[in-house]
C-alpha positions as CSV (number, residue, x, y, z in Angstrom):
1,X,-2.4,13.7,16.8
2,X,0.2,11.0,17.1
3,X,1.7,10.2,13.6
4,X,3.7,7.4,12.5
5,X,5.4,7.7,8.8
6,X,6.3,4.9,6.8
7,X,8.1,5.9,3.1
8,X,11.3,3.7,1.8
9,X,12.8,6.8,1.1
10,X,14.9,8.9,3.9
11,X,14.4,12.5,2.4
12,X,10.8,12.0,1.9
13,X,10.3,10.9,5.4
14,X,12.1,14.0,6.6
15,X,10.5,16.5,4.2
16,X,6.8,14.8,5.7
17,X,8.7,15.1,9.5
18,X,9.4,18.6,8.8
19,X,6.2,19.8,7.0
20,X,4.0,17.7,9.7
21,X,5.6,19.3,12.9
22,X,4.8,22.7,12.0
23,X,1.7,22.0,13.7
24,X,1.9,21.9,17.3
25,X,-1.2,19.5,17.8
26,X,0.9,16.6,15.7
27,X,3.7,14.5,16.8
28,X,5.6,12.4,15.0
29,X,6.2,9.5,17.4
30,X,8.1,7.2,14.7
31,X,9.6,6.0,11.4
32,X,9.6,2.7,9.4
33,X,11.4,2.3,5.7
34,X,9.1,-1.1,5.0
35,X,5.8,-2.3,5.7
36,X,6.9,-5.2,8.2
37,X,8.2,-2.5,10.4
38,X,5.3,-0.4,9.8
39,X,2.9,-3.0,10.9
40,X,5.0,-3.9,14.1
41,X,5.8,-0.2,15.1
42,X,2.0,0.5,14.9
43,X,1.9,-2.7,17.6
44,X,3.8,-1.1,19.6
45,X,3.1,2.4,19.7
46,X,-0.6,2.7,18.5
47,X,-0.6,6.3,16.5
48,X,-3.6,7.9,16.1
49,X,-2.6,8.3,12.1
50,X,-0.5,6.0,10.1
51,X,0.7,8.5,6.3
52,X,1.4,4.7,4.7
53,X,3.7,4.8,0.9
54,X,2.0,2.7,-0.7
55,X,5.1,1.1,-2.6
56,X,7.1,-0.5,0.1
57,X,9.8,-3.6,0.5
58,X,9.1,-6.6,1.9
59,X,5.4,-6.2,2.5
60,X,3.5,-3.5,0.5
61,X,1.7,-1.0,1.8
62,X,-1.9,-1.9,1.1
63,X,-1.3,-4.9,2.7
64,X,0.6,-3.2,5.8
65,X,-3.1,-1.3,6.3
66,X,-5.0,-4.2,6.0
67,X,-2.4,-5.8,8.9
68,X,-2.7,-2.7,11.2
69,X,-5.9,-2.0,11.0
70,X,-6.2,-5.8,12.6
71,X,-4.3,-5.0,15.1
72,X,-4.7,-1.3,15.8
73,X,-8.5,-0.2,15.4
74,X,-8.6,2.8,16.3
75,X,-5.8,3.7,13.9
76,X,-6.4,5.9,10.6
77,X,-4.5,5.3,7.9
78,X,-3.3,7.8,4.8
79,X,-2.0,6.4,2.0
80,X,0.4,8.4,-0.8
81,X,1.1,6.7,-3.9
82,X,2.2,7.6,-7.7
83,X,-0.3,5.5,-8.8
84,X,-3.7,7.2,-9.6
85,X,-5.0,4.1,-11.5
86,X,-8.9,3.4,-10.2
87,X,-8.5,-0.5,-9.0
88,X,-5.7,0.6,-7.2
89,X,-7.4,3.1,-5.1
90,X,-9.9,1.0,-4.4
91,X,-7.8,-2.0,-3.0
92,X,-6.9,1.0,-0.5
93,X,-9.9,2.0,0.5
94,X,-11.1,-2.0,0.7
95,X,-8.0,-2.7,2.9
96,X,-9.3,0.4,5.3
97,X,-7.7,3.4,4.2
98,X,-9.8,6.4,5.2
99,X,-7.4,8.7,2.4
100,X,-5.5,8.8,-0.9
101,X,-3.5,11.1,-2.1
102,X,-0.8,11.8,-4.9
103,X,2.6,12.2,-3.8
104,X,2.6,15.1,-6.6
105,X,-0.1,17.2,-4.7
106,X,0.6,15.6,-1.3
107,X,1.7,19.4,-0.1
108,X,-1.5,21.0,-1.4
109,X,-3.5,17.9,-0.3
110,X,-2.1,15.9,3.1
111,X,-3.7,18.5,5.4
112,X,-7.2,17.8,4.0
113,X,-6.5,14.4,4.3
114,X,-5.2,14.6,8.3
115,X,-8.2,16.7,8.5
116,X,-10.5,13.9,6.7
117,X,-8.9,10.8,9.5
118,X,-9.4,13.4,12.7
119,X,-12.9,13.8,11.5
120,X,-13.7,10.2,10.1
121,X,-14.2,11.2,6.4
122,X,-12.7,9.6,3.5
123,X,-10.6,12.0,1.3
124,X,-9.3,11.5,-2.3
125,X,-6.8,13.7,-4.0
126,X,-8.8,15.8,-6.7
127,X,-7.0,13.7,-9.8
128,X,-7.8,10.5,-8.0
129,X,-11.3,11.1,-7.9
130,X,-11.5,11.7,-11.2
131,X,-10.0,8.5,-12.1
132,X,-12.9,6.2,-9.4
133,X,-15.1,7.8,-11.0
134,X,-14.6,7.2,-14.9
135,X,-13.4,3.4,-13.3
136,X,-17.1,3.1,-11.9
137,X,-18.4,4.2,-15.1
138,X,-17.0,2.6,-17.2
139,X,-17.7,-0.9,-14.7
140,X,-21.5,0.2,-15.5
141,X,-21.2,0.3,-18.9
142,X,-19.3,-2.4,-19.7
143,X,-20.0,-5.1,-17.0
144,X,-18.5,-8.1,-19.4
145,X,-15.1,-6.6,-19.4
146,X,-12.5,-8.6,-17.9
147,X,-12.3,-7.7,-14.2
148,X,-9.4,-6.8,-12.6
149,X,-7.2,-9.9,-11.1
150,X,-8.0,-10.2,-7.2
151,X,-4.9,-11.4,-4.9
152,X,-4.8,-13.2,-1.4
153,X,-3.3,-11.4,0.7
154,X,-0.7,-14.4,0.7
155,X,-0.3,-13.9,-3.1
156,X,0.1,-10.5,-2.7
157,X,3.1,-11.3,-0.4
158,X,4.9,-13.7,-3.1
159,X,4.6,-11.7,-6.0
160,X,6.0,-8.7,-4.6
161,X,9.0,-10.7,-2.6
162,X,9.5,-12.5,-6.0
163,X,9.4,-9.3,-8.1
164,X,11.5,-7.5,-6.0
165,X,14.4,-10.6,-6.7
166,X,14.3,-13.0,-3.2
167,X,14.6,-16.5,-4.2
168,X,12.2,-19.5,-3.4
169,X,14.2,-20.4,-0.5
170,X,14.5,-16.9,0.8
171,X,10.5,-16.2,0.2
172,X,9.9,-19.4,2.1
173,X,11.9,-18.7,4.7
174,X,10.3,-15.3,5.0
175,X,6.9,-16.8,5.1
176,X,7.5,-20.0,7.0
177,X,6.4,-22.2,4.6
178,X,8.3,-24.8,2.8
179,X,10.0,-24.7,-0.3
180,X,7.6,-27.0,-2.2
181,X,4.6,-25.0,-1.2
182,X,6.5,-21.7,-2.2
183,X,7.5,-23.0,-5.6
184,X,3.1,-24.5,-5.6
185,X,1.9,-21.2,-4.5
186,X,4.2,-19.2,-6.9
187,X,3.1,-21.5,-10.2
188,X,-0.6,-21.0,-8.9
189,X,0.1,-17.7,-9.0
190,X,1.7,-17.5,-12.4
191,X,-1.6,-19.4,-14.3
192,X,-3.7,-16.4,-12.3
193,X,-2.1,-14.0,-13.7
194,X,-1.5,-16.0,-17.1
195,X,2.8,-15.4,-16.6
196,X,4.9,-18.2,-17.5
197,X,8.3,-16.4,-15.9
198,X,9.4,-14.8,-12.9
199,X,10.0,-10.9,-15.6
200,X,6.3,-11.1,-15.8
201,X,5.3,-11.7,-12.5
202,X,7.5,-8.8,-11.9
203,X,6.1,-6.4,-14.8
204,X,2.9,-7.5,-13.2
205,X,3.8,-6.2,-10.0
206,X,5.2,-2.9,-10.8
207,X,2.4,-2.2,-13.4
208,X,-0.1,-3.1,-10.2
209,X,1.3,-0.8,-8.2
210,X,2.5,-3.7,-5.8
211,X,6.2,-2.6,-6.2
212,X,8.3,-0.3,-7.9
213,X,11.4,-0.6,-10.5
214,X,13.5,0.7,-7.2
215,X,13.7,-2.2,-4.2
Protein backbone atom coordinates (compact mmCIF):
# COMPACT_ATOMS: atom_id res chain seq x y z
CA UNK A 1 0.00 0.00 0.00
CA UNK A 2 1.23 3.36 -0.93
CA UNK A 3 0.61 5.86 2.09
CA UNK A 4 0.71 9.47 2.25
CA UNK A 5 0.60 11.15 5.86
CA UNK A 6 -0.56 14.47 6.53
CA UNK A 7 -0.29 15.69 10.57
CA UNK A 8 0.85 19.48 11.41
CA UNK A 9 2.99 17.97 13.76
CA UNK A 10 6.69 16.68 12.83
CA UNK A 11 7.07 13.94 15.68
CA UNK A 12 3.74 12.63 15.02
CA UNK A 13 4.41 12.21 11.38
CA UNK A 14 7.59 10.33 12.24
CA UNK A 15 6.24 8.22 15.10
CA UNK A 16 3.19 7.16 12.11
CA UNK A 17 6.48 6.82 9.49
CA UNK A 18 8.14 4.58 11.81
CA UNK A 19 5.24 2.43 13.21
CA UNK A 20 3.80 2.21 9.44
CA UNK A 21 7.08 0.89 7.77
CA UNK A 22 7.38 -2.08 9.87
CA UNK A 23 5.25 -3.56 7.41
CA UNK A 24 6.90 -4.42 4.29
CA UNK A 25 3.66 -4.30 2.08
CA UNK A 26 3.38 -0.35 3.00
CA UNK A 27 5.32 2.60 1.80
CA UNK A 28 5.24 5.74 2.79
CA UNK A 29 5.68 7.74 -0.50
CA UNK A 30 5.11 11.38 1.23
CA UNK A 31 4.44 14.06 3.87
CA UNK A 32 2.27 17.24 4.06
CA UNK A 33 2.05 19.54 7.46
CA UNK A 34 -1.43 21.23 6.03
CA UNK A 35 -4.31 20.19 4.05
CA UNK A 36 -3.50 22.39 0.87
CA UNK A 37 -0.39 20.32 0.49
CA UNK A 38 -2.21 17.27 1.26
CA UNK A 39 -4.72 17.73 -1.39
CA UNK A 40 -1.96 18.72 -4.03
CA UNK A 41 0.50 15.90 -3.07
CA UNK A 42 -2.36 13.38 -3.48
CA UNK A 43 -2.55 15.12 -7.20
CA UNK A 44 0.42 14.28 -7.77
CA UNK A 45 1.31 11.13 -6.43
CA UNK A 46 -2.06 9.26 -6.10
CA UNK A 47 -1.58 6.95 -2.73
CA UNK A 48 -3.53 4.20 -2.38
CA UNK A 49 -4.28 5.48 1.52
CA UNK A 50 -4.31 9.05 2.69
CA UNK A 51 -4.01 8.78 7.31
CA UNK A 52 -5.62 12.63 7.14
CA UNK A 53 -5.27 14.79 10.98
CA UNK A 54 -8.22 16.06 10.98
CA UNK A 55 -7.10 19.51 12.54
CA UNK A 56 -4.96 21.12 9.96
CA UNK A 57 -3.75 24.91 8.83
CA UNK A 58 -4.91 26.55 6.07
CA UNK A 59 -7.52 24.02 4.91
CA UNK A 60 -8.84 21.44 7.43
CA UNK A 61 -8.82 18.13 7.06
CA UNK A 62 -12.40 17.09 6.46
CA UNK A 63 -12.39 19.41 3.80
CA UNK A 64 -8.89 18.15 2.33
CA UNK A 65 -10.88 14.51 1.95
CA UNK A 66 -13.76 15.94 0.44
CA UNK A 67 -11.02 17.77 -2.20
CA UNK A 68 -8.99 14.45 -2.78
CA UNK A 69 -11.42 12.26 -3.06
CA UNK A 70 -12.45 14.69 -6.21
CA UNK A 71 -9.56 14.33 -7.59
CA UNK A 72 -8.15 10.98 -6.58
CA UNK A 73 -11.01 8.17 -6.57
CA UNK A 74 -9.47 5.55 -6.05
CA UNK A 75 -7.92 6.97 -2.89
CA UNK A 76 -8.93 5.76 0.80
CA UNK A 77 -8.80 8.08 3.27
CA UNK A 78 -8.13 7.61 7.36
CA UNK A 79 -8.86 10.18 9.48
CA UNK A 80 -7.27 10.73 13.27
CA UNK A 81 -8.77 13.28 15.35
CA UNK A 82 -9.09 14.23 19.24
CA UNK A 83 -12.43 14.82 18.67
CA UNK A 84 -14.87 11.89 19.36
CA UNK A 85 -17.97 14.22 19.28
CA UNK A 86 -20.80 12.37 16.95
CA UNK A 87 -21.57 15.41 14.22
CA UNK A 88 -18.02 15.47 13.78
CA UNK A 89 -17.60 12.00 12.77
CA UNK A 90 -20.05 12.10 10.62
CA UNK A 91 -18.98 15.25 8.56
CA UNK A 92 -16.02 12.60 7.99
CA UNK A 93 -17.64 9.90 6.85
CA UNK A 94 -20.08 12.45 4.65
CA UNK A 95 -16.89 14.02 3.15
CA UNK A 96 -15.75 10.17 2.11
CA UNK A 97 -13.71 8.92 4.89
CA UNK A 98 -13.80 5.13 4.95
CA UNK A 99 -12.14 5.37 8.95
CA UNK A 100 -11.94 7.22 12.22
CA UNK A 101 -9.96 6.88 14.75
CA UNK A 102 -8.70 8.54 18.12
CA UNK A 103 -5.32 9.62 18.14
CA UNK A 104 -5.31 8.13 21.88
CA UNK A 105 -5.91 4.46 20.59
CA UNK A 106 -4.51 5.14 17.09
CA UNK A 107 -1.59 2.38 18.04
CA UNK A 108 -4.15 -0.15 19.16
CA UNK A 109 -6.53 0.89 16.34
CA UNK A 110 -4.72 2.25 12.89
CA UNK A 111 -4.04 -1.32 11.66
CA UNK A 112 -7.80 -2.23 11.73
CA UNK A 113 -8.41 0.76 10.03
CA UNK A 114 -5.52 0.19 7.02
CA UNK A 115 -7.05 -3.15 7.14
CA UNK A 116 -10.82 -1.70 6.85
CA UNK A 117 -9.51 0.87 3.44
CA UNK A 118 -7.55 -2.33 1.75
CA UNK A 119 -10.78 -4.21 2.13
CA UNK A 120 -13.40 -1.35 1.53
CA UNK A 121 -15.04 -1.42 5.07
CA UNK A 122 -15.68 1.57 7.14
CA UNK A 123 -14.00 1.36 10.61
CA UNK A 124 -14.63 3.48 13.73
CA UNK A 125 -12.45 3.56 16.79
CA UNK A 126 -14.44 1.55 19.58
CA UNK A 127 -15.10 5.13 21.78
CA UNK A 128 -16.26 6.67 18.51
CA UNK A 129 -18.79 4.32 17.97
CA UNK A 130 -20.14 4.62 20.98
CA UNK A 131 -20.58 8.28 20.60
CA UNK A 132 -22.67 7.76 16.61
CA UNK A 133 -24.53 5.80 18.16
CA UNK A 134 -25.99 7.67 21.40
CA UNK A 135 -25.87 10.83 18.62
CA UNK A 136 -28.38 8.77 16.41
CA UNK A 137 -30.43 8.07 19.32
CA UNK A 138 -30.76 10.70 20.72
CA UNK A 139 -31.67 12.38 16.79
CA UNK A 140 -34.65 9.73 17.11
CA UNK A 141 -35.76 10.77 20.13
CA UNK A 142 -35.69 14.22 20.06
CA UNK A 143 -36.17 15.14 16.36
CA UNK A 144 -37.12 19.04 17.40
CA UNK A 145 -33.81 19.67 18.83
CA UNK A 146 -31.81 22.20 17.16
CA UNK A 147 -29.66 20.59 14.50
CA UNK A 148 -26.28 20.92 14.21
CA UNK A 149 -25.05 24.17 11.99
CA UNK A 150 -24.15 22.81 8.35
CA UNK A 151 -21.13 24.84 6.50
CA UNK A 152 -20.21 25.30 2.73
CA UNK A 153 -17.38 24.05 2.08
CA UNK A 154 -16.48 27.80 1.28
CA UNK A 155 -17.59 28.73 4.88
CA UNK A 156 -15.73 26.18 6.20
CA UNK A 157 -12.66 27.66 4.54
CA UNK A 158 -13.34 31.37 6.18
CA UNK A 159 -13.96 30.38 9.54
CA UNK A 160 -10.98 28.35 10.00
CA UNK A 161 -8.59 30.99 8.06
CA UNK A 162 -10.30 33.67 10.26
CA UNK A 163 -10.04 31.62 13.57
CA UNK A 164 -6.67 30.70 13.02
CA UNK A 165 -5.88 34.94 12.89
CA UNK A 166 -5.40 35.79 8.80
CA UNK A 167 -6.93 39.00 8.07
CA UNK A 168 -9.74 39.95 5.44
CA UNK A 169 -7.21 40.98 3.04
CA UNK A 170 -5.05 37.89 3.57
CA UNK A 171 -8.33 35.39 3.49
CA UNK A 172 -9.21 37.11 0.23
CA UNK A 173 -6.25 36.88 -1.19
CA UNK A 174 -6.08 33.22 -0.25
CA UNK A 175 -9.40 32.56 -1.80
CA UNK A 176 -9.29 34.89 -4.75
CA UNK A 177 -12.07 36.71 -4.02
CA UNK A 178 -12.32 40.32 -3.21
CA UNK A 179 -12.22 42.04 -0.03
CA UNK A 180 -15.86 43.15 -0.10
CA UNK A 181 -17.15 39.64 -0.67
CA UNK A 182 -14.75 38.29 2.12
CA UNK A 183 -15.88 40.90 4.67
CA UNK A 184 -20.03 39.71 2.96
CA UNK A 185 -19.22 36.12 3.25
CA UNK A 186 -17.63 36.40 6.74
CA UNK A 187 -20.79 38.67 8.23
CA UNK A 188 -23.10 35.89 6.52
CA UNK A 189 -21.26 33.65 8.36
CA UNK A 190 -21.36 35.38 11.70
CA UNK A 191 -25.54 35.60 11.65
CA UNK A 192 -25.23 31.53 10.82
CA UNK A 193 -23.59 30.84 13.50
CA UNK A 194 -25.37 33.73 15.65
CA UNK A 195 -21.44 35.38 16.46
CA UNK A 196 -21.18 39.02 16.51
CA UNK A 197 -16.99 38.94 16.69
CA UNK A 198 -14.24 37.36 15.15
CA UNK A 199 -13.36 35.40 19.34
CA UNK A 200 -16.57 33.58 18.59
CA UNK A 201 -16.18 32.57 15.23
CA UNK A 202 -12.98 31.29 16.58
CA UNK A 203 -14.44 29.45 19.86
CA UNK A 204 -16.82 28.23 17.21
CA UNK A 205 -14.17 26.73 15.34
CA UNK A 206 -12.12 25.11 17.83
CA UNK A 207 -15.17 23.73 19.72
CA UNK A 208 -16.26 22.24 16.02
CA UNK A 209 -13.32 20.58 15.62
CA UNK A 210 -12.46 22.80 12.52
CA UNK A 211 -9.23 24.09 14.24
CA UNK A 212 -7.27 23.81 17.26
CA UNK A 213 -6.01 26.43 20.00
CA UNK A 214 -2.37 25.56 18.30
CA UNK A 215 -2.10 27.16 14.46
Amino acid sequence: MRILIVDDHGIVREGLRSLLERNSDMEIIGEAEDGLAAVRLAKELKPDIVIMDITLPWLNGIEATRQILHVSTTTKVIVLSMHAEGHIVREALNAGACAYVLKMNLFDDLSRALHAAATGDVYLSSRITDFVVHDWIRHRTHPSEKQETELSPREREILQLTAEGKTVKEIARHLHISIKTCHANRKKLMEKLEVSTVAGLTKWAISNGITSVEF
